[in-house]
Structure formats: C-alpha cells, structure tokens
C-alpha positions as CSV (number, residue, x, y, z in Angstrom):
1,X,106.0,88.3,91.3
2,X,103.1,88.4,93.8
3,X,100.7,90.4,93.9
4,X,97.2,91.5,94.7
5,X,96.5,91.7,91.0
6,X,97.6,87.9,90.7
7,X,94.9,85.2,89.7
8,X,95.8,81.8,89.0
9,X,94.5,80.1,85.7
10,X,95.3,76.5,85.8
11,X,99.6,76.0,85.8
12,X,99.9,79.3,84.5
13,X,99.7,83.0,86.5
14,X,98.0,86.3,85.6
15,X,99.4,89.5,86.5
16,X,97.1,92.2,86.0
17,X,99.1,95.8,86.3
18,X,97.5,99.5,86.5
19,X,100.7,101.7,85.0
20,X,100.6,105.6,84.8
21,X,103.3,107.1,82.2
22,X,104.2,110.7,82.8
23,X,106.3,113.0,80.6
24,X,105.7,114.0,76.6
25,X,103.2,110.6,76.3
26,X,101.2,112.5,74.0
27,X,100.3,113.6,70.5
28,X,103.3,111.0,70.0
29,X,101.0,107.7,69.3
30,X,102.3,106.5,72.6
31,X,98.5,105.1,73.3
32,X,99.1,103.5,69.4
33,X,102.2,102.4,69.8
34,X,101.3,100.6,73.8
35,X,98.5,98.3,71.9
36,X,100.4,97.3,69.4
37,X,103.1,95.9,71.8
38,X,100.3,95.1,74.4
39,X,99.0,92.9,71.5
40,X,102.4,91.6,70.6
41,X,102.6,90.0,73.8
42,X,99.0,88.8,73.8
43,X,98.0,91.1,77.0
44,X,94.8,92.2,77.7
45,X,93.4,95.2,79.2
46,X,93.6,98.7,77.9
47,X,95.4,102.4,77.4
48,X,94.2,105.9,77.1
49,X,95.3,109.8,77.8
50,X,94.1,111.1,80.7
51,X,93.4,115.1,81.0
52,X,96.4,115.6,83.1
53,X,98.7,114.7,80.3
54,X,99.4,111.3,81.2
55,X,98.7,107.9,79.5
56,X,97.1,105.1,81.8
57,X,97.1,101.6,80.8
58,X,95.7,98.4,82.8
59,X,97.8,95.2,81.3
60,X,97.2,91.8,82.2
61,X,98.9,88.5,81.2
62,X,101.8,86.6,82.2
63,X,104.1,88.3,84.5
64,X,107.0,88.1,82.0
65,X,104.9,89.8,79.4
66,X,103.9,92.7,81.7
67,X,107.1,93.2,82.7
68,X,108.2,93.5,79.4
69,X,105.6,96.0,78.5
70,X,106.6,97.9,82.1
71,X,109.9,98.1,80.8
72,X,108.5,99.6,77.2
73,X,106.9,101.8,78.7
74,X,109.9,103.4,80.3
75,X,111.0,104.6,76.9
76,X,108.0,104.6,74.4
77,X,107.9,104.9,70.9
78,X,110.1,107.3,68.7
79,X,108.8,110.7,69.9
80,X,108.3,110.1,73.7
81,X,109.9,111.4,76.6
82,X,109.0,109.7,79.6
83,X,110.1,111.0,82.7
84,X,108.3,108.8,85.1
85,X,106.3,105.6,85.6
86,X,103.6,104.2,88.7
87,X,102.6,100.8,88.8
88,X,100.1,99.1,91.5
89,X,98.2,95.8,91.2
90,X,94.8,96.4,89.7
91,X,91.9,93.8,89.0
92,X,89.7,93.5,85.9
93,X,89.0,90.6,83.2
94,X,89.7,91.2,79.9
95,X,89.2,89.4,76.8
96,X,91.2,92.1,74.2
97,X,93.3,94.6,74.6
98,X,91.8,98.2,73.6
99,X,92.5,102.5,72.7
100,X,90.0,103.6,75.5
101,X,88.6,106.7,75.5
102,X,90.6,109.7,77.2
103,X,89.2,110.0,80.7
C-alpha cells in the first residue's frame, strides 16, 4: 500500500494512518482496549474520544500491522458497536503509542 502517509526507513515501510471510528466507541474502553493492541503490534501514534462521540486514532508502523489494527477497529472490544470507519494518510513521528486527551 502507497500512500501519502508512507516514509521509507531503510528495507522496511511506514504507514502512518489517521482512522475515525463511529458508533457506541465510548464509555466501552474502546480508547483502552486500541492501545493495548496498538502496542501489541508495536505501532506508534495515538487514540482519543473526540466530543462528537467518536474515537480518533493516528497509527503508524508497518503496513501489515495497521491493517490489522484497521480491521480491529471495525469491531472493537466486547461492548462496542461500530457502525462506521474513515481512514486517510496522515503524517507525524512517533516514538510510543499513547491515551490522548479527548479533543
């Protein structure tokens, strides 16, 4: 996969991912439950609510690994209802992956 968010690192790719989940995302531990598989994988970036009810997340790491965590996302944790899911290229340089603060 190509795309603008892609940066190469020596023989290896980045793919950095901006993801909006809609649907019952929280009060669930959706944002909990992201990390922990965010941090499975060994992604970087970040995940918080955001006031309109929906969680946000920028991911980056190999492109398997975010499209793992894409296709995660599409169901949650136990609890979760998602009913939709938007995903564009995004930049940023992260060294961890963190809860944010809702925005």
């Amino acid at each position: 996969m190509s795309t603008a968010g892609d940066t190469s690192v020596g023989a290896s790719v980045t793919t950095t991912l901006r993801l909006l989940i809609s649907g019952r995302v929280q009060g669930v531990g959706f944002r909990y439950a992201f990390a922990d598989e965010a941090r499975s994988r060994k992604l970087r970036g970040w995940v918080r609510n955001r006031r309109d009810g929906r969680v946000e997340a920028i991911v980056a790491g190999p492109a398997t690994d975010v499209d793992a965590i894409v296709a995660w996302s599409r169901r949650g944790p136990a609890g979760a209802q998602v009913t939709g899911i938007e995903t564009a290229a995004a930049d940023g340089d992260f060294a961890s992956f963190q809860v944010a603060p809702t925005a």
